[in-house]
C-alpha positions in Angstrom: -32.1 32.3 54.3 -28.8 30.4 54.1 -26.6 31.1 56.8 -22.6 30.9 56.6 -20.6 30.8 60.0 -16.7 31.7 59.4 -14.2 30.0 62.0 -10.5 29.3 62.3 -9.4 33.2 62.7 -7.0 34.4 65.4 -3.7 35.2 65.8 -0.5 33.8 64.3 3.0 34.5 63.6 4.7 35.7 60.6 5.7 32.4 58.3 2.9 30.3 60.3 -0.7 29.0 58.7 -4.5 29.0 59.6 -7.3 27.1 58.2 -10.6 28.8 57.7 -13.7 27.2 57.8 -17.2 28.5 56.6 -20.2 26.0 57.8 -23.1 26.4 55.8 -26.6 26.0 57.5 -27.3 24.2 53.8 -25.6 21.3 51.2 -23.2 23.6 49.7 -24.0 21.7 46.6 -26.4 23.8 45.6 -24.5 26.6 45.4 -22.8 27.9 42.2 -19.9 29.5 43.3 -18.4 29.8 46.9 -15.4 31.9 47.6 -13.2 34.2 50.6 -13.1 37.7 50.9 -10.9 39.6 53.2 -11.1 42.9 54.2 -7.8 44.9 56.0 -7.9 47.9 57.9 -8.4 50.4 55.7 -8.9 49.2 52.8 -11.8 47.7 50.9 -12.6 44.3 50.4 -11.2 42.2 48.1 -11.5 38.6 46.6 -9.1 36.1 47.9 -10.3 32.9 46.3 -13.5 31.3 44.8 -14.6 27.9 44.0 -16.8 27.1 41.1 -18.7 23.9 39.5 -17.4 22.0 42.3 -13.2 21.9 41.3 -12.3 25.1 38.9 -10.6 27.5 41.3 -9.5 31.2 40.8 -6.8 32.7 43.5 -5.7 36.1 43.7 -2.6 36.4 41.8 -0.6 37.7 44.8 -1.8 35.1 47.0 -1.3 31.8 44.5 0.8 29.4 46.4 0.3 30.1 49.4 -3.4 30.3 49.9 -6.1 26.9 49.0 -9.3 26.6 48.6 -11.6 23.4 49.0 -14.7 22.6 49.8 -16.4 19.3 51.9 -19.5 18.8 50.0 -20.4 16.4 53.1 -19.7 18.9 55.7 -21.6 21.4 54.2 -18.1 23.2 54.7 -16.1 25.5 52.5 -11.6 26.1 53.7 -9.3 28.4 52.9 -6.0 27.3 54.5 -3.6 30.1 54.5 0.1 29.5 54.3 3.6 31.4 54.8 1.3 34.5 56.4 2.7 37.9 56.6 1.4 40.9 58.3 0.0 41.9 55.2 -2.7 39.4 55.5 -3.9 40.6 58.5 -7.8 41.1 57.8 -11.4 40.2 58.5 -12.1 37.3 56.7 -15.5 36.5 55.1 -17.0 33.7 53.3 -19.3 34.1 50.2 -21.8 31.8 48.5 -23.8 32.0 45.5 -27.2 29.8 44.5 -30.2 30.0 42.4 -33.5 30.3 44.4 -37.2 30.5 43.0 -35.3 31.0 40.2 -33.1 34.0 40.9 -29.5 34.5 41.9 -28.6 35.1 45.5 -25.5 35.9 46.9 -25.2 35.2 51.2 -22.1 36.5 53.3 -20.9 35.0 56.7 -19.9 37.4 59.2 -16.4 37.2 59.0 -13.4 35.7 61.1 -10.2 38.0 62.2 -6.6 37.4 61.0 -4.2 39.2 62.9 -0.4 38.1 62.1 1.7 39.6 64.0 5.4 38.8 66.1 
């Protein structure tokens, strides 16, 4: 079982930035597609960002210019560093990974860091 740890959450003004981190227990190169998900009180979770084949990127249309994600291939590490925040970015953050094993897809979940942003 792969195992993704989320860290970098907490709180942070209006206008300020964070940078996520999801550690993976495993070389992240074997996996297909890696990406954030955030999830804000009440409402459901939603896609923020995913990385694919290594460097093809998709953002969230609301969120493109102000949110980045990379991964460390060497640090077995996945960002998201999170720019010009507002309060509507306040959420749980959660980092997803995708891999082929015994020759079926599997999909593994961290278990999320907080965003609160907030004056």
């Amino acid at each position: 079982q792969v195992q993704l740890v989320e860290s970098g959450g907490g709180l942070v003004q209006p206008g300020g930035s964070l940078r996520l981190s999801c550690a993976a227990s495993e070389n992240i190169t074997s996996m297909v597609v890696m990406g954030w998900y955030r999830e804000a009180p009440g409402k459901a979770r939603e896609l923020v960002a995913r990385i694919t084949g290594g460097t093809s990127t998709y953002y969230r249309t609301s969120l493109k210019g102000r949110f980045t994600i990379t991964r460390d291939n060497a640090k077995n590490t996945l960002y998201l560093q999170m720019n010009s925040l507002t309060p509507e970015d306040t959420a749980v953050y959660y980092c997803n990974a995708g891999a082929f094993r015994g020759g079926s897809w599997s999909d593994y979940w961290g278990q999320g860091t907080r965003v609160t942003v907030s004056a």
